[in-house]
C-alpha positions in Angstrom: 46.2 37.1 -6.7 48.5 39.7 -8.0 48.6 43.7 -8.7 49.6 43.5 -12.4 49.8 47.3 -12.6 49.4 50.5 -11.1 49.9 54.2 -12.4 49.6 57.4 -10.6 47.9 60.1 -12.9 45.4 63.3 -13.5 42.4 61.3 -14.2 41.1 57.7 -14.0 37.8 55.7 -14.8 35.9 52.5 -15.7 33.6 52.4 -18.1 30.5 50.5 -18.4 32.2 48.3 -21.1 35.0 47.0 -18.3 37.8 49.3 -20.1 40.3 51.5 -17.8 41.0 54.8 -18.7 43.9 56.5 -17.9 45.0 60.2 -18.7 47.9 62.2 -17.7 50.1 59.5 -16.4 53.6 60.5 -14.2 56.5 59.6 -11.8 57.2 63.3 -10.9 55.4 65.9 -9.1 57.4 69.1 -9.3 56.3 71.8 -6.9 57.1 75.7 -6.6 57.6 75.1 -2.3 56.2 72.6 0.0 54.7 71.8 2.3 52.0 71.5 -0.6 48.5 69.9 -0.8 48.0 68.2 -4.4 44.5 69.4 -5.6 43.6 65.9 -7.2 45.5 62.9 -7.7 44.3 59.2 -9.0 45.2 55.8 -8.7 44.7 53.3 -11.3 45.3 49.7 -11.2 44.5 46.4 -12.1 44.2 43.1 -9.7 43.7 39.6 -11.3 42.6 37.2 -9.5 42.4 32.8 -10.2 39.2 31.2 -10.9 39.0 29.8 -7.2 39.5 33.5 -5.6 36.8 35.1 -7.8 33.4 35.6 -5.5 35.7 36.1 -2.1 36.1 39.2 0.0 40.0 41.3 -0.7 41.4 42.9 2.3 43.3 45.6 1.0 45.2 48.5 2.3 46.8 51.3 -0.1 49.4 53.8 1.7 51.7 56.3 0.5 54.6 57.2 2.2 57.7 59.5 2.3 61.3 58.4 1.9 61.5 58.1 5.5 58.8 56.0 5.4 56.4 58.7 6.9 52.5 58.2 6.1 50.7 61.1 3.8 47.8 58.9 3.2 45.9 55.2 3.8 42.9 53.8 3.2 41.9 50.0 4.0 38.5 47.9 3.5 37.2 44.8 1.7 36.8 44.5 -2.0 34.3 42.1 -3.4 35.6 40.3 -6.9 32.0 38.9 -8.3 30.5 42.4 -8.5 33.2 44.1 -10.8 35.5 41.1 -11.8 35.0 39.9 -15.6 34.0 36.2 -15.6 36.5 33.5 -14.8 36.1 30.3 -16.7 38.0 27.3 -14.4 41.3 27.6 -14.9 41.2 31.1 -16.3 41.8 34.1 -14.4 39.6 37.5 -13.7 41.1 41.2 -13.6 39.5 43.7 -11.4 40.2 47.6 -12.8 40.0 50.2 -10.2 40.4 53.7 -9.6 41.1 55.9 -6.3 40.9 59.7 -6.3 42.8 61.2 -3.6 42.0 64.8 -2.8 44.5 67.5 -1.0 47.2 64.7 -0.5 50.0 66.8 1.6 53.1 67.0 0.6 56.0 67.8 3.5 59.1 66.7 2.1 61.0 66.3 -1.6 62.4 63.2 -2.5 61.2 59.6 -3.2 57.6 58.6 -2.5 55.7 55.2 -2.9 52.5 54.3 -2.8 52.2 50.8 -1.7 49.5 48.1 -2.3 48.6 45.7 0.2 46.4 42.7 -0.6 45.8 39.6 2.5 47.5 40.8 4.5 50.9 40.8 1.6 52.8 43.4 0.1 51.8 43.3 -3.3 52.8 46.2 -4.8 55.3 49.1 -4.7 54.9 52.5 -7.5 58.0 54.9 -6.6 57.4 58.8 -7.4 59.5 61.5 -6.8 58.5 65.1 -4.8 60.9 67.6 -6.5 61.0 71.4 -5.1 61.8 73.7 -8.7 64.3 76.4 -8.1 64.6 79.5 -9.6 66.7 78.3 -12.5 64.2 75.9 -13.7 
């Protein structure tokens, strides 16, 4: 089981054909004066999964953190593969598209953020973002 990708951005959704759709995709968020809350930010990513792990429960945990390592945000539960997982023939693999809206996310501090993705209990994926504070002469 992997994270094959993950992209902060303005908007994300499935749609009833399986597709991911992704608008407004960035690295930066570049604020007037912080502390800040961000309105509306998304998540999109992708998990596939082998043929033998389709059907199973996922722990997961998402986080986002500050350069010090400080938490802004986390959110942990089970995922269940056979309800949104396209069909795995044996010895094929299945990719599970998902979204997360996060409302109001505070920002405290500039500088380099991650959100990090945690599958079983493993690390399985790191984005980096930077917070950047615009000064007068931008």
């Amino acid at each position: 089981m992997r994270v094959n990708f993950a992209h902060l951005c303005d908007y994300a959704a499935n749609t009833e054909a399986g597709k991911l759709c992704v608008m407004g995709i960035f690295d930066q968020i570049r604020v007037v004066k912080l502390p800040l809350a961000y309105p509306t930010l998304y998540l999109a990513f992708e998990i596939e999964m082998e043929s033998a792990e389709v059907g199973r429960d996922v722990t997961s945990k998402i986080s986002i953190r500050d350069q010090d390592g400080g938490s802004l945000f986390t959110t942990d539960g089970k995922l269940t593969s056979d309800a949104s997982a396209k069909p795995a023939p044996i010895g094929k693999s299945a990719k599970i598209r998902l979204t997360l809206c996060i409302n109001q996310l505070e920002f405290r501090k500039p500088g380099r953020h991650e959100v990090v993705i945690w599958l079983q209990d493993r690390l399985e994926y790191t984005l980096p973002f930077e917070v950047v504070v615009l000064n007068d002469e931008e």
